[in-house]
N, C-alpha and C positions, 0 to 999 in steps of 0.2 A: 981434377975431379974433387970433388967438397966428399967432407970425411960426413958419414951418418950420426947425426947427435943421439942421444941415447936420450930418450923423454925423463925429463928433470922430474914429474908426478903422473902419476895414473889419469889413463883418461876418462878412468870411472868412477865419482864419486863414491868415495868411501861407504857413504851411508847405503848408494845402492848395493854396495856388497852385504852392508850390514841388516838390510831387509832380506836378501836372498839368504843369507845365513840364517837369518829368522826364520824363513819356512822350511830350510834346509832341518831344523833343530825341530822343527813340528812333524817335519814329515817322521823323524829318525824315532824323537820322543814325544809323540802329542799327549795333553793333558786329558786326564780320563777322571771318571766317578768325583771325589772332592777337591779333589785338583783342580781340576774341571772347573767346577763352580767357585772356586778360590780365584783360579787366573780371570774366569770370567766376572767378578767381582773387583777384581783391582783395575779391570781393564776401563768397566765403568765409571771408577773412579778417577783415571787416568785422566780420559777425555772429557773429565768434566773441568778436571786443575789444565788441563789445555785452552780449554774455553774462558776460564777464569782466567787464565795468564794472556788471550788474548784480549779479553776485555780490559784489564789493566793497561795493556800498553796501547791502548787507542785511549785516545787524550779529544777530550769535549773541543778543541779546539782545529783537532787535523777534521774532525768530523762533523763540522759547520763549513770548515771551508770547501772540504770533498763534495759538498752540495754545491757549491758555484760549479763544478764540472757536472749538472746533470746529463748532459747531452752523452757525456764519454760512461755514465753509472748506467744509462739507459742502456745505448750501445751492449756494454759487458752483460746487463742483466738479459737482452734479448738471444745474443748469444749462448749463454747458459742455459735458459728455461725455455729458447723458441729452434734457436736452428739444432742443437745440440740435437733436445731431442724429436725435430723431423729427419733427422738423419738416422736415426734410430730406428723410427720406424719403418724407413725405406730400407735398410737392413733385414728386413722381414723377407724380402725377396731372396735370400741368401740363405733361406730356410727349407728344405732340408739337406741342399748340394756343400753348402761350407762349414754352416751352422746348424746345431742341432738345437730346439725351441726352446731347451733348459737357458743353453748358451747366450741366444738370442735374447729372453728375456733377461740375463746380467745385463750381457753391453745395452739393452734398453734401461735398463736401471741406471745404468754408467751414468748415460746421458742426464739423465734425472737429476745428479748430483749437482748441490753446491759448488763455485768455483773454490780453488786453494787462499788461503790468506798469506802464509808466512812464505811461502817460493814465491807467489806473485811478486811481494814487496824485494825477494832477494832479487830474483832475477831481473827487473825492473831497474833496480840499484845498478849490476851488472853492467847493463846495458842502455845505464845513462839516461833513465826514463823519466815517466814522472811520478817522482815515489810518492809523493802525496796523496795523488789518486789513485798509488795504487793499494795504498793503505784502505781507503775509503772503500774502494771497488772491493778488496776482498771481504771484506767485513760487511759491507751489505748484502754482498751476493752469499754470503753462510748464512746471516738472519734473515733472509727473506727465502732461504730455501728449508729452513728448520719448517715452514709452513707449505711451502709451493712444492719440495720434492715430495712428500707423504700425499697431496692432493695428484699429482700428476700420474702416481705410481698406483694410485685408486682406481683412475680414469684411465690410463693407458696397458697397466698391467691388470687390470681385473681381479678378477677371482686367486690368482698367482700371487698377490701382495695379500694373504689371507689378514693377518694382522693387523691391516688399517681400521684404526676406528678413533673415536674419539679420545681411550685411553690411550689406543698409541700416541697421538700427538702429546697426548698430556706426560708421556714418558722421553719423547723426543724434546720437549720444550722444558722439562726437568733439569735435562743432561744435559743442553747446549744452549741454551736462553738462557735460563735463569741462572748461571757458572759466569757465561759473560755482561751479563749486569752486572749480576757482583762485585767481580770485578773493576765497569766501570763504576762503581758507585764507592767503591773501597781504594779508587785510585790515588783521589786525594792524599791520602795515607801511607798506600805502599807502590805507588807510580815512580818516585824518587829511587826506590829500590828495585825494582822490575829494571830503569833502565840500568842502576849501574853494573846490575850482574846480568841483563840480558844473556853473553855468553854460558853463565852455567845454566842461565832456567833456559835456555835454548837446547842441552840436553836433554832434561825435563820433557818437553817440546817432541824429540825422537824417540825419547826411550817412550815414551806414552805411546805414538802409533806401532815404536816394533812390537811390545806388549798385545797390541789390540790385531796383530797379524798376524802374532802367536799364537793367538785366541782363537781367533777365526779360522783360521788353518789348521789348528788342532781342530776344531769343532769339523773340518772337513776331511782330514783325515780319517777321524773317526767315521766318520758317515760313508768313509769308502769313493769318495771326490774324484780320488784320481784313475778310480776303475769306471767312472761312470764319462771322464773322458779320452779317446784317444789320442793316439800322438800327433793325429793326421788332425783331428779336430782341434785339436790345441794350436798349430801349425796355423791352421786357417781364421782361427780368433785374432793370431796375434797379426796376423796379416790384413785382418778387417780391421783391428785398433789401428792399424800404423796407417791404413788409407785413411781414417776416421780422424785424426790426430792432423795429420798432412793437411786435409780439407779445411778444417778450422784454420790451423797455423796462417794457412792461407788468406782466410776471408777473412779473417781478424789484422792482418795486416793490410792487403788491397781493398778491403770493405773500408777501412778507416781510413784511408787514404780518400775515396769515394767521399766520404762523407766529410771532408775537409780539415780532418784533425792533422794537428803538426807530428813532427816525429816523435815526441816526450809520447805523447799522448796515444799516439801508435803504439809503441811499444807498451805502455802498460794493458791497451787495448785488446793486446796480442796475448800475452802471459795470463792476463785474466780471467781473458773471454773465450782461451782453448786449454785450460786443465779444469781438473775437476778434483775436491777434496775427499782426499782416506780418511780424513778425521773423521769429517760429515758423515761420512756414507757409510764406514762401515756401523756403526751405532746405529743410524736410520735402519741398513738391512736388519741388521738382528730385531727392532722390534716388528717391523713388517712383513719378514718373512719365516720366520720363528725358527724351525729348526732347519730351511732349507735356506739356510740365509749363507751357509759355505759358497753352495756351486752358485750365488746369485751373485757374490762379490766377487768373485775369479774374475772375471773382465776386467772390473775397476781396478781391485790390482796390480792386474799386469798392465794396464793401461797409466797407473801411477806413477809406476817403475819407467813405463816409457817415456813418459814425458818430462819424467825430469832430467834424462840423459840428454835427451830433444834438445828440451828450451837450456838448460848448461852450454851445449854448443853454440845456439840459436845467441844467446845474451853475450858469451864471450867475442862474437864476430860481429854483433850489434856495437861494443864497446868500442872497437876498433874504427867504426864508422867518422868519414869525416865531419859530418854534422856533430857526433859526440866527441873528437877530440876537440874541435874550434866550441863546444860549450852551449853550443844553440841549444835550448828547451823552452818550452811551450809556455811553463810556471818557474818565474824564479824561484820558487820556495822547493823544488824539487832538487837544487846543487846543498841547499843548505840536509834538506829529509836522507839525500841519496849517502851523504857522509855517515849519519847515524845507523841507516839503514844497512850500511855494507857490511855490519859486523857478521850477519845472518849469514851470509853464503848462500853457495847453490844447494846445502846438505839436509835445509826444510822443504817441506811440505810443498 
């Protein structure tokens, strides 16, 4: 009989402990009166040095060649802004038996979001992919959703996204456009240094979104969030994420496969084209849905939270694959990206 090994680390990403700790602390102490607008002031700031640190470390040169993969940028972007959210809206049929309309319009909001930039590139990394494009894939699909989520959330949430208008964009494209220009434009300069301390500004990186979960979750505490859902409706959210989550997983790896992409390209296809950004979204919510922007991000959330536990396990058992120990990839430039890239871990975005 084989003796039981005692697990050498947790199977749960630290970080995800460290985001549940984060609402844990908001439920216990949420920020109130100038507090309030202090944390919600820094948080701003946060994610905009997020945006700036992601636009430094995309280098003019991964982002010429990410355009020879358009076929694989298309793919992620149609997943993101086409199936994502018709899936959402066929979710509406689950209106009022699992989900209650508040609810209903978060996870349609979910859907709406930008994909992730920094878990893409890790997980991708992970799993032996092809990190080039996945660099490229997430960085297109956050600037092209700074425009597309705010139009989608006009047109599909209506009157519920009160906040859209022309000054919202121009506060969304404030905070998240113009931080990561900047940065590419300031690369020249401090690109040298972004990458040699990546690991500490990858702190930077986390501590920016627990901040902005702080934020948001004080702002729903306050507002009484957790009275307005119960435990059976909570139960049933998390059980429409994890189908909604599975579906994608799915069609992003057999869809790609359909459409003739090798395995590098799969997998980044996969990670790209079925999470969705907390950085993007929660900033988007707040200007578009103003004070009801708490119970509208609860989906995205917890749907954050899930996917990074997901695609963690998904990446680790992709690595193992015989096509990635024998080296096969689609792009040689992905063995040389996947080394610099690994420093990141599963513990981003």
């Amino acid at each position: 009989m084989k003796r039981l090994r005692r697990p050498s680390r947790l199977p749960i990403d630290p970080y995800i402990l460290l985001l549940l700790g984060t609402v844990g602390l908001a439920a216990l102490l949420p920020a109130r009166g100038t507090a309030a607008d202090a944390v919600s002031g820094a948080s701003t700031a946060a994610i905009a040095l997020l945006f700036f640190l992601y636009g430094a470390r995309l280098s003019t040169r991964e982002a010429l060649d990410g355009l020879r993969h358009w076929r694989l940028h298309v793919t992620v972007l149609a997943c993101t802004f086409v199936v994502f959210p018709l899936l959402g809206l066929a979710a509406r049929g689950l209106v009022p038996v699992v989900l209650t309309h508040p609810l209903w319009q978060g996870l349609l909001f979910l859907t709406l979001v930008p994909s992730t930039i920094q878990s893409s590139i890790a997980f991708t990394s992970i799993a032996r992919g092809n990190v080039p494009a996945a660099i490229c894939a997430g960085s297109f699909s956050s600037l092209a959703g700074i425009v597309i989520t705010p139009l989608l959330a006009a047109s599909l949430l209506g009157g519920t996204a009160g906040g859209f208008s022309a000054d919202s964009l121009l506060k969304i494209v404030l905070q998240l456009l113009v931080p990561f220009l900047a940065g590419q434009v300031l690369r020249r300069w401090i690109g040298g240094f972004v990458t040699r301390h990546k690991k500490i500004l990858g702190y930077v990186d986390r501590g920016s979104i627990l901040l902005v979960v702080y934020t948001a979750f004080s702002q729903g505490v306050v507002q009484g969030i957790w009275h307005q859902v119960s435990p059976a409706r909570l139960a049933g959210l998390l059980a429409v994420e994890a189908v909604l989550l599975a579906v994608m997983l799915a069609l992003t790896w057999y869809g790609a496969r359909a459409l003739g992409f090798g395995r590098a390209d799969r997998i980044t296809i996969q990670f790209a084209g079925s999470k969705k950004s907390l950085a993007a979204g929660l900033p988007m919510a707040g200007v578009l849905f103003g004070a009801h922007a708490a119970l509208a991000v609860l989906p995205l959330m917890l749907f954050h939270q899930m996917q990074l536990m997901v695609c963690a396990v998904i990446a680790k058992r992709r690595s193992h694959d015989p096509e990635a120990k024998s080296g096969q990839v689609s792009d040689p430039a992905a063995a040389a990206a996947s080394r610099s890239a690994a420093g990141t871990g599963s513990r981003s975005r």
